[in-house]
Structures are given as C-alpha cells and as structure tokens.
VEXZALUM-319621 format. One record per residue: residue in three letters; x, y, z of N, C-alpha, C in turn; residue number from 1. Coordinates in Angstrom, 1 decimal, always signed. Layout:
// VEXZALUM-319621
[ala; [X; Y; Z]; [X; Y; Z]; [X; Y; Z]; NUM]
...
END
This chain:
// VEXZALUM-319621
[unk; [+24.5; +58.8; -27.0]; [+23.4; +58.5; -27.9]; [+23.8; +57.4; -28.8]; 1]
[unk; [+22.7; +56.8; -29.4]; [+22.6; +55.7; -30.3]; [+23.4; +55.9; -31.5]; 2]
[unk; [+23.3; +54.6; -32.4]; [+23.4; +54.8; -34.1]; [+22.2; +55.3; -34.5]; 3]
[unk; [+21.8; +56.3; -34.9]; [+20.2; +56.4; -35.6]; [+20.8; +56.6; -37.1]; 4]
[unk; [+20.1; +55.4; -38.0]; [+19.9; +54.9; -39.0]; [+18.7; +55.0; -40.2]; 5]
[unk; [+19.0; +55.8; -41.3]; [+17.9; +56.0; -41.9]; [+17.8; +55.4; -43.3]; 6]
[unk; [+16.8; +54.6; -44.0]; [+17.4; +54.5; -45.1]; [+16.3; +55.0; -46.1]; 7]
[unk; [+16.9; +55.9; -47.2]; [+16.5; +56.5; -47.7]; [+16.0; +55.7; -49.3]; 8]
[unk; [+14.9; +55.6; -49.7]; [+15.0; +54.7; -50.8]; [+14.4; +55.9; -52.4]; 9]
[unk; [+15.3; +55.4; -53.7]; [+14.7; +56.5; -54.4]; [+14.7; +55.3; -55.8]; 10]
[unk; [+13.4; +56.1; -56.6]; [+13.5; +55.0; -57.9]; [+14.5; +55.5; -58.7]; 11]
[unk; [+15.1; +54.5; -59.5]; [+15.9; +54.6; -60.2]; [+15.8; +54.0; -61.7]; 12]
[unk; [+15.0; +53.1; -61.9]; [+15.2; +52.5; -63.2]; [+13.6; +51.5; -63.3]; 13]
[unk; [+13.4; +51.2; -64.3]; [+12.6; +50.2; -64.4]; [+13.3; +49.0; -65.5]; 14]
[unk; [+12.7; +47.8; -65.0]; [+13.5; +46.3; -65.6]; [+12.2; +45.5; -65.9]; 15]
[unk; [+12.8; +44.9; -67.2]; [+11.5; +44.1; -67.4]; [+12.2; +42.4; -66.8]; 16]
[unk; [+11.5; +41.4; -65.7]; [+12.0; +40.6; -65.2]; [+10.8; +40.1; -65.4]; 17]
[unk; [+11.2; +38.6; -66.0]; [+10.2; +37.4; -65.7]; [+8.8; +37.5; -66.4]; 18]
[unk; [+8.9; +38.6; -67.5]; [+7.1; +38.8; -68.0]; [+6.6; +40.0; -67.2]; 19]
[unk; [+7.2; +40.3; -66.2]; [+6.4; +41.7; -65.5]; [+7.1; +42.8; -65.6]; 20]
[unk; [+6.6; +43.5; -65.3]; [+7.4; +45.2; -65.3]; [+7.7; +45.2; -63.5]; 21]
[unk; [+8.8; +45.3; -63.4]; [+9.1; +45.5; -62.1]; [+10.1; +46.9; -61.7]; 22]
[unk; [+9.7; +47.6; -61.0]; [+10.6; +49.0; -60.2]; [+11.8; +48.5; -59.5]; 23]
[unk; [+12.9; +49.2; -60.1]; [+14.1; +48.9; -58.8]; [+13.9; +49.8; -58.2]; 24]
[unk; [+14.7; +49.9; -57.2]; [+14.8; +50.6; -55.9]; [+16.3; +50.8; -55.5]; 25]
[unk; [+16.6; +51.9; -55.2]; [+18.6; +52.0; -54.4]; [+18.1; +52.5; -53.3]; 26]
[unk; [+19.4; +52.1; -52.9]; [+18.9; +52.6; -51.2]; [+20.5; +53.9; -51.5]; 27]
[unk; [+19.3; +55.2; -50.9]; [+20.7; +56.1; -51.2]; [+21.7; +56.1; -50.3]; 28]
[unk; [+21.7; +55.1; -48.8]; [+23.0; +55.3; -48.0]; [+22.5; +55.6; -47.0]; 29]
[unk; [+23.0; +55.8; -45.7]; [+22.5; +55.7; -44.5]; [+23.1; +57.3; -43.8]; 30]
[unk; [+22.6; +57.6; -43.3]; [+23.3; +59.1; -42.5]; [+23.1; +58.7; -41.0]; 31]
[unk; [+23.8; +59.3; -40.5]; [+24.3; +58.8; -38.6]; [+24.1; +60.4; -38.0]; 32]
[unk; [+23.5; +59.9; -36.7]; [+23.5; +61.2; -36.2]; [+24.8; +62.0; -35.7]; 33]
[unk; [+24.8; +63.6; -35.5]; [+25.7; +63.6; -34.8]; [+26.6; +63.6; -33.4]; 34]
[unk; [+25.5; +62.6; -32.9]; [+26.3; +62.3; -32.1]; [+27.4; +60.9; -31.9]; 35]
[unk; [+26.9; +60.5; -33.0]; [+27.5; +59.4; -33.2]; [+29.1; +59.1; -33.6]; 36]
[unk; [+30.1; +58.8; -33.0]; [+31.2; +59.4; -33.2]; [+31.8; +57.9; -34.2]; 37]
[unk; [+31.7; +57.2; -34.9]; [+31.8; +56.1; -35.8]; [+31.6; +56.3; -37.0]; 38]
[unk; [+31.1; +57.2; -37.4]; [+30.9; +57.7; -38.8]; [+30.7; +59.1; -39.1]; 39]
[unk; [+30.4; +59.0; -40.8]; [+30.6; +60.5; -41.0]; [+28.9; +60.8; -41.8]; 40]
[unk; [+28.8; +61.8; -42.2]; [+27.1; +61.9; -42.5]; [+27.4; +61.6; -44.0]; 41]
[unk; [+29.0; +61.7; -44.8]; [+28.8; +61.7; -45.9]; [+27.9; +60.4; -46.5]; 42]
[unk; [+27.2; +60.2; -47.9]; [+26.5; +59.6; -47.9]; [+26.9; +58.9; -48.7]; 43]
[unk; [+27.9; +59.2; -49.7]; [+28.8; +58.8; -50.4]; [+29.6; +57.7; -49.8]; 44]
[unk; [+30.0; +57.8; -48.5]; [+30.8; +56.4; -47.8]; [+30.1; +55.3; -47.9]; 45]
[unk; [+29.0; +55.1; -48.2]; [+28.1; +53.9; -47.4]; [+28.2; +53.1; -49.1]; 46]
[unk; [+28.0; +51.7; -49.0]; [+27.4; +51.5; -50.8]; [+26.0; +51.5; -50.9]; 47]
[unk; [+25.8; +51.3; -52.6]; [+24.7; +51.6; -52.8]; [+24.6; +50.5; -53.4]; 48]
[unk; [+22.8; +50.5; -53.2]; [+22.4; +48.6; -53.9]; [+21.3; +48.7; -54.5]; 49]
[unk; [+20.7; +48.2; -55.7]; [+19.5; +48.5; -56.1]; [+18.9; +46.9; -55.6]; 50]
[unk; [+17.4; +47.0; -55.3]; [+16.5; +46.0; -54.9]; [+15.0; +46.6; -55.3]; 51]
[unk; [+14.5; +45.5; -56.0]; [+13.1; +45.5; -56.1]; [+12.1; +46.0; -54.9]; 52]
[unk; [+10.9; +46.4; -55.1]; [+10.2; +46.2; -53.6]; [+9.7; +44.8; -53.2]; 53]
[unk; [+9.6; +43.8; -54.3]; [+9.5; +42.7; -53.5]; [+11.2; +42.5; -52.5]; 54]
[unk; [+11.8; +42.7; -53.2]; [+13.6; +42.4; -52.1]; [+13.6; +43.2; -51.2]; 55]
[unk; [+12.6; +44.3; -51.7]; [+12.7; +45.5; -49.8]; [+11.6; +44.8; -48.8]; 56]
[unk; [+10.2; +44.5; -49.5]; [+9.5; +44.2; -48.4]; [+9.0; +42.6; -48.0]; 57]
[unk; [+10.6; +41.2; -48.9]; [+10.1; +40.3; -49.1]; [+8.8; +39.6; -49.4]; 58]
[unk; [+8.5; +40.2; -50.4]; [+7.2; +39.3; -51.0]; [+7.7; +39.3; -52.7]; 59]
[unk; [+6.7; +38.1; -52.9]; [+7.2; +38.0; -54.2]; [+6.5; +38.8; -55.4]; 60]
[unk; [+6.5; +38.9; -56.3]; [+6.0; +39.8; -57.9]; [+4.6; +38.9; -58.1]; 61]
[unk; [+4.3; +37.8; -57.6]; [+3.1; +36.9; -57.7]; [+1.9; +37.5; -56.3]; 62]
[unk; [+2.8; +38.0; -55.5]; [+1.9; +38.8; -54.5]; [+1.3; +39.5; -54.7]; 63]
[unk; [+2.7; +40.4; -55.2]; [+2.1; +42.0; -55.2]; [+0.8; +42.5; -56.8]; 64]
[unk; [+0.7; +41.3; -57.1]; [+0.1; +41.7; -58.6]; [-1.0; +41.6; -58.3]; 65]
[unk; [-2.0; +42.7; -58.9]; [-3.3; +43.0; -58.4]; [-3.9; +42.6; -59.2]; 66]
[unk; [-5.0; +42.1; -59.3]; [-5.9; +41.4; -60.4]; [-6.9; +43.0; -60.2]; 67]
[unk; [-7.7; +42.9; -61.5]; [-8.9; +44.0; -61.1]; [-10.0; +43.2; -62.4]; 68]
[unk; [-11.0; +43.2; -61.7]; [-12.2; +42.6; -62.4]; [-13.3; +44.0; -62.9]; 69]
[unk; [-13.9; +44.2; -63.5]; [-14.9; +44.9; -63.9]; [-16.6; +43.9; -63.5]; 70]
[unk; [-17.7; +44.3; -62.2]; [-18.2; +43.2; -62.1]; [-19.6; +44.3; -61.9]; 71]
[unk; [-21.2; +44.3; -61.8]; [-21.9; +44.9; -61.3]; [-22.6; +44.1; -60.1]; 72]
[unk; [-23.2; +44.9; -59.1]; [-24.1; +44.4; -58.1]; [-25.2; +45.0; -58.4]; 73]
[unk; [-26.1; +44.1; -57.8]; [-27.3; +44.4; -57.3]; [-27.8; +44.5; -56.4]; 74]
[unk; [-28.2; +45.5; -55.4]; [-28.9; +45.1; -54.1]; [-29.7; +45.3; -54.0]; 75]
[unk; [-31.0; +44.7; -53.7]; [-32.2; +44.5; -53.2]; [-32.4; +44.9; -51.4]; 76]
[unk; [-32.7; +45.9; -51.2]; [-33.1; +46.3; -49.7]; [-34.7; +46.8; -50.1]; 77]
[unk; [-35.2; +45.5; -49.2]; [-36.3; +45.5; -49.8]; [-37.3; +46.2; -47.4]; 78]
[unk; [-38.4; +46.0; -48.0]; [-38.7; +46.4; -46.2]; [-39.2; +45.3; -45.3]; 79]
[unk; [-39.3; +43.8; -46.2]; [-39.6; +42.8; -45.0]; [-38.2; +41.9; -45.2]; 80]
[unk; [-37.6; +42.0; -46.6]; [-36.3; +41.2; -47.2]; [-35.3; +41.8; -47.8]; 81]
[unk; [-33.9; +41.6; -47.8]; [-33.1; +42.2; -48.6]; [-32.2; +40.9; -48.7]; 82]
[unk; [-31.3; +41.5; -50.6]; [-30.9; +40.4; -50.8]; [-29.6; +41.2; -51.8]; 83]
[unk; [-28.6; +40.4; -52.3]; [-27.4; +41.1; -53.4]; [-27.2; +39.8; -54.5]; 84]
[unk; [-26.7; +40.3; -55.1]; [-26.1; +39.4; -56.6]; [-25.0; +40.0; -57.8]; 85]
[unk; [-24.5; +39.8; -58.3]; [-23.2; +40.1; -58.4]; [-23.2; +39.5; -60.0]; 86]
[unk; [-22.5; +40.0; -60.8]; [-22.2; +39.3; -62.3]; [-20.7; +39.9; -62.7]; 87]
[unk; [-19.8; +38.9; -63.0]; [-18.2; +39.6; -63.3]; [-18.6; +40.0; -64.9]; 88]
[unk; [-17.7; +40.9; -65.4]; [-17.7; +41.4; -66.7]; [-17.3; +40.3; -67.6]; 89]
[unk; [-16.5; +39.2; -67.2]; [-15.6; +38.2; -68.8]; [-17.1; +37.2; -68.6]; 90]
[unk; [-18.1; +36.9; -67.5]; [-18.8; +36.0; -67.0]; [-20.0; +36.7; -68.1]; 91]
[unk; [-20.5; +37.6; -67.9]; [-21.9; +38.0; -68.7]; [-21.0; +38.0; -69.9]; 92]
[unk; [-19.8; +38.5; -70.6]; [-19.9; +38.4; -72.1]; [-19.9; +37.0; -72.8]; 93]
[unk; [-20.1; +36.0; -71.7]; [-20.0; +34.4; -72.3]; [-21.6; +34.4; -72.0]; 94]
[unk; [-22.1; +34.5; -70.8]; [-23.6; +34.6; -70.5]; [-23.9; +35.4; -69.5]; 95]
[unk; [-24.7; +36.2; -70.3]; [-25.5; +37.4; -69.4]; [-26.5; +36.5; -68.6]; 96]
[unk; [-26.7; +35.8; -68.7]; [-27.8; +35.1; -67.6]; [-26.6; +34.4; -66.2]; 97]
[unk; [-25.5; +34.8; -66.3]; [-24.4; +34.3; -65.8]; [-24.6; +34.9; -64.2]; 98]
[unk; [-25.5; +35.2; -63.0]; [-25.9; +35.7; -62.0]; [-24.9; +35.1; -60.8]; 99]
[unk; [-24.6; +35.4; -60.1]; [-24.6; +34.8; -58.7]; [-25.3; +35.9; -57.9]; 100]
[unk; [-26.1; +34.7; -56.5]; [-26.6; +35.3; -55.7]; [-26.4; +34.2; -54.7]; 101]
[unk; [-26.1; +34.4; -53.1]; [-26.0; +33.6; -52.3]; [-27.1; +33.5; -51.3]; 102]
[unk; [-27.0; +32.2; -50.7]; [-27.6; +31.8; -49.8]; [-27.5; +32.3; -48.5]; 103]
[unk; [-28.7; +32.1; -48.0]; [-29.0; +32.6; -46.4]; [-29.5; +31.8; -45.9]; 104]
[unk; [-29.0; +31.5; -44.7]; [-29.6; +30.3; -44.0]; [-30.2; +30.6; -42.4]; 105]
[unk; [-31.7; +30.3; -42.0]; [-32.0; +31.0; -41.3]; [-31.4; +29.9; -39.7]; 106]
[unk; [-30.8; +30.6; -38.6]; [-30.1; +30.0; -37.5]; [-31.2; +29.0; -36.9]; 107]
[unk; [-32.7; +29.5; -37.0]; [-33.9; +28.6; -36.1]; [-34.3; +28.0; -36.7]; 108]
[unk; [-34.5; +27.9; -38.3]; [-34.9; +26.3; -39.1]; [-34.2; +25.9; -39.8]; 109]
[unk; [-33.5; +26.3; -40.2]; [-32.5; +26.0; -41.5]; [-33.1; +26.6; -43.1]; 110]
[unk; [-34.1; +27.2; -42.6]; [-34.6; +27.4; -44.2]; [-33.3; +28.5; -44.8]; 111]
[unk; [-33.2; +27.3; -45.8]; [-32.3; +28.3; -47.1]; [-32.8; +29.2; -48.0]; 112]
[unk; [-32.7; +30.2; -48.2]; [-33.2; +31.6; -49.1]; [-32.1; +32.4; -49.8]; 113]
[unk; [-32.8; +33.1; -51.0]; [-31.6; +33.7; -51.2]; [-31.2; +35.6; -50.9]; 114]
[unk; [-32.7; +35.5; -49.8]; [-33.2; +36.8; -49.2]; [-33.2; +36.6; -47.7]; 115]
[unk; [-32.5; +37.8; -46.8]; [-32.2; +37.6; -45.7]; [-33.5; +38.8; -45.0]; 116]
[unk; [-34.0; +38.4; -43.8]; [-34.7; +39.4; -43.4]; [-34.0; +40.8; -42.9]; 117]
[unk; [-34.7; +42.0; -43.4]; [-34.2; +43.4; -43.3]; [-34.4; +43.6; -41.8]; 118]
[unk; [-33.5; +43.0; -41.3]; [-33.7; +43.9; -39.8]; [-32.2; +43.9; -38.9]; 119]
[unk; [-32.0; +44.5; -38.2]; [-30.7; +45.5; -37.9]; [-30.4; +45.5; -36.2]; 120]
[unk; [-29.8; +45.1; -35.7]; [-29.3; +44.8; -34.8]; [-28.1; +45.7; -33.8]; 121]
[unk; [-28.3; +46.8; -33.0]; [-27.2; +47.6; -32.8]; [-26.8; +47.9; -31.1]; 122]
[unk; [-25.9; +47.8; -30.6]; [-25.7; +48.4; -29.8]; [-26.1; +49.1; -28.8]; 123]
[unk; [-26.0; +50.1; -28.0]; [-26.3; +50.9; -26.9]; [-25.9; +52.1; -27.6]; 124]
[unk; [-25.0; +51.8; -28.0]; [-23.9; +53.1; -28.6]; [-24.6; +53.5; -30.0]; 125]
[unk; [-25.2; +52.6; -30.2]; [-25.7; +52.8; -31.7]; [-24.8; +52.4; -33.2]; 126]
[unk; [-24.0; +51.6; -32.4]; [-23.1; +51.4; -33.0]; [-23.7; +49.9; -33.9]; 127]
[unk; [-23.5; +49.5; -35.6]; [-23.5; +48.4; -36.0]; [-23.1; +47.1; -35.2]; 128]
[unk; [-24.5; +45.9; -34.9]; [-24.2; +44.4; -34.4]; [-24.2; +43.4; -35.6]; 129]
[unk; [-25.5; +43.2; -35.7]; [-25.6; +42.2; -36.5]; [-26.9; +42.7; -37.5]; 130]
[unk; [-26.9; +42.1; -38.7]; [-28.2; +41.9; -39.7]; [-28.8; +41.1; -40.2]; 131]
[unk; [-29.7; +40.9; -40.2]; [-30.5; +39.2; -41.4]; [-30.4; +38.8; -40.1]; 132]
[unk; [-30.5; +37.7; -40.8]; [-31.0; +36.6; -39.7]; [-29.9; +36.0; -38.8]; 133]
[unk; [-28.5; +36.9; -38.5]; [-27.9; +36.7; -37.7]; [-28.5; +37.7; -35.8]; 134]
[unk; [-29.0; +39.0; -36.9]; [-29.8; +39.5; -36.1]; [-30.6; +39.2; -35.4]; 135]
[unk; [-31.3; +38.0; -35.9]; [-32.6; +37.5; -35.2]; [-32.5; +37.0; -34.2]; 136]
[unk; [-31.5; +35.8; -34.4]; [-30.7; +35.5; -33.2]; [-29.8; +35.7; -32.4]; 137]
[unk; [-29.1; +36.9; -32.5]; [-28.1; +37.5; -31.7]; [-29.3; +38.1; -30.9]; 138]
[unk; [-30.8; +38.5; -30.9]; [-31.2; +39.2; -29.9]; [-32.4; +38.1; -29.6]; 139]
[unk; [-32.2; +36.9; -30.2]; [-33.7; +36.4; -29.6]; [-32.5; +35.3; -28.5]; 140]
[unk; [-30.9; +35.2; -28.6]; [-30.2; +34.5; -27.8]; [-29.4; +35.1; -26.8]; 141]
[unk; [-30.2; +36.7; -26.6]; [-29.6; +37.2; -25.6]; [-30.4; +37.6; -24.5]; 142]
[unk; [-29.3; +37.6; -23.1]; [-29.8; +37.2; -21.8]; [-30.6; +38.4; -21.4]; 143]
[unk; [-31.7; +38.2; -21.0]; [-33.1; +39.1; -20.5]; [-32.7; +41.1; -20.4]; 144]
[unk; [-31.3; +40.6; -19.9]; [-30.9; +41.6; -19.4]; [-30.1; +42.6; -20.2]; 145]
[unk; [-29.4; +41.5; -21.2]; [-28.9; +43.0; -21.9]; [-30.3; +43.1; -23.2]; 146]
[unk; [-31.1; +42.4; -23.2]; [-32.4; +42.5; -24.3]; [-32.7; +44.3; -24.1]; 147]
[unk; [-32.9; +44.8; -23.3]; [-33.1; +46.1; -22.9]; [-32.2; +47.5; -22.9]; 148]
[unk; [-30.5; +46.7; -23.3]; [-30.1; +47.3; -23.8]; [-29.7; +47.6; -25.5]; 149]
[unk; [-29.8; +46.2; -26.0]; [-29.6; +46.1; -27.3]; [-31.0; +47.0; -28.3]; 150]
[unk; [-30.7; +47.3; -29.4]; [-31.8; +47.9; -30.3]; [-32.4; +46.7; -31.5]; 151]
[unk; [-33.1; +46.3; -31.2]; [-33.6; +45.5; -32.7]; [-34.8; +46.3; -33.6]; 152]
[unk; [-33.7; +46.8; -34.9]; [-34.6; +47.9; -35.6]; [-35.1; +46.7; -36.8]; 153]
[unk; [-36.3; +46.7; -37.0]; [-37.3; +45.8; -38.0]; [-37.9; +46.7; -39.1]; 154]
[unk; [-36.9; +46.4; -40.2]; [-36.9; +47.3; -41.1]; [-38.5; +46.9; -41.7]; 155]
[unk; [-38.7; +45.6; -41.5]; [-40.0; +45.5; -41.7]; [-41.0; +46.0; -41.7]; 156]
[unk; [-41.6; +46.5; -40.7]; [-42.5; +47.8; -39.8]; [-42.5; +48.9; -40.3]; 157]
[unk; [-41.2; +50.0; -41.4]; [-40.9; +50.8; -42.2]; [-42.1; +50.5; -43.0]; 158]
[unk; [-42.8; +51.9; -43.0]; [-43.9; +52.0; -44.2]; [-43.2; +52.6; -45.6]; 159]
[unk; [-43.9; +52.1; -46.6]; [-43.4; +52.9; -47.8]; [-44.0; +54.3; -47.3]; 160]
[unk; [-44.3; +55.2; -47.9]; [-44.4; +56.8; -48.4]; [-45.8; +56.5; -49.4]; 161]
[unk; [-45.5; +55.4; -50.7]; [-46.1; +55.1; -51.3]; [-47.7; +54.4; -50.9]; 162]
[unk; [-48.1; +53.7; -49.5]; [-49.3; +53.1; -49.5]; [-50.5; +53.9; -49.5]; 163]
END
C-alpha cells in the first residue's frame, strides 16, 4: 500500500496584516497509514507551519474580500411585458431618483425597450429555454420539426381574475 497523507488544518490565531483581519491556519501534521512502513503516526514528528487561507488556497486577501451592497429591485411581471430595475443603497442616499433599468433589444427589429415580452420558452421535459424576446426567436428560428416539440407559453393570453 501507498503513503496516504492527510493534512489536518486547525485555527490558531488571528493577525492583523496589511489593514485586514486575516486567520492563520497550522497545519497539525500528517498521519501515515499503517501500512506504511516509513513512518510513524506520531504527529508530533512532522513540523508545524502556520499559513493564511490565502497561502493554503493561493489566492490573495484582495480576492477573497467580499464586498456586500444593500440594493432593492423591482420587478414588473406584467401579462403582455415584464421588466426589472434595481437602486444600490450609497446610490439613492445621494439620489433616490438614482434607478437603473436595462435594455432589451428585440432579435427581429432591433427595437430597444426597457420591457421584454412575458412569454417563456421550455423544453419537452418542461424544463426552462428561453424568455423575452430571446424566446421569440429561439422558437420562431426553430426547424418545423422540433416546433412541435418545444412549448411556447405566452404569458400574454393569461387573463387577469380581475376583468
């Protein structure tokens, strides 16, 4: 049988490096199986090394740093159109008229909108294809024959409850 090698990692300390708070890491030592006739299981023989998790999974402290925004959406699922829009929190407290909403661009004319048509595009399996106006044309550019298998649901056609 093999060397089977394990390495055990446990926290040990925290270090303030470079402006960030970073975790070290030790590695407690390696244990060998027994069938391995080159070593012993003590764990004490091996050394011990402390390493950040950027030094365990090479990446740097500029990677691994997570930004987190506070932002709301909007979504508009409407029954002939649907649409979204988005505002970050530091963006509305300079200006609440501060909106983003993107464009949709339709594949047969180019008309630009900021509302994509509600209709849904799926599979055999019933599984999610396409939506908006990718939808439109994934099934108005498909061959005669799988037309019959694919589903094009036209959210449009949905009555309200309310008419």
């Amino acid at each position: 049988m093999g060397n089977t090698q394990s390495i055990q990692v446990q926290k040990v300390e925290k270090a303030e490096e470079e402006g960030g708070e970073q975790v070290r890491y030790r590695n407690k030592g390696s244990k060998r199986s027994r069938n391995d006739s080159r070593g012993s299981n003590d764990s004490n023989s091996s050394s011990r090394t402390s390493k950040t998790i950027s030094e365990l999974f090479g990446t740097s402290s500029k990677q691994s740093e997570i930004r987190r925004d506070t932002f709301v959406a909007a979504l508009d699922i409407g029954t002939t159109f649907s649409g979204y829009a988005i505002s970050l929190l530091t963006d509305y407290n300079k200006d609440p008229l501060n909106i983003q909403t993107f464009n949709w661009i339709s594949r047969f004319d180019g008309h630009v909108t900021y509302k994509m048509p509600s209709d849904l595009l799926l599979r055999p399996d019933g599984t999610f294809h396409s939506f908006g106006y990718d939808a439109e044309y994934n099934y108005a550019n498909a061959k005669p024959s799988d037309r019959g298998t694919q589903v094009m649901v036209l959210l449009q056609f949905i009555q309200d409850d309310a008419v």
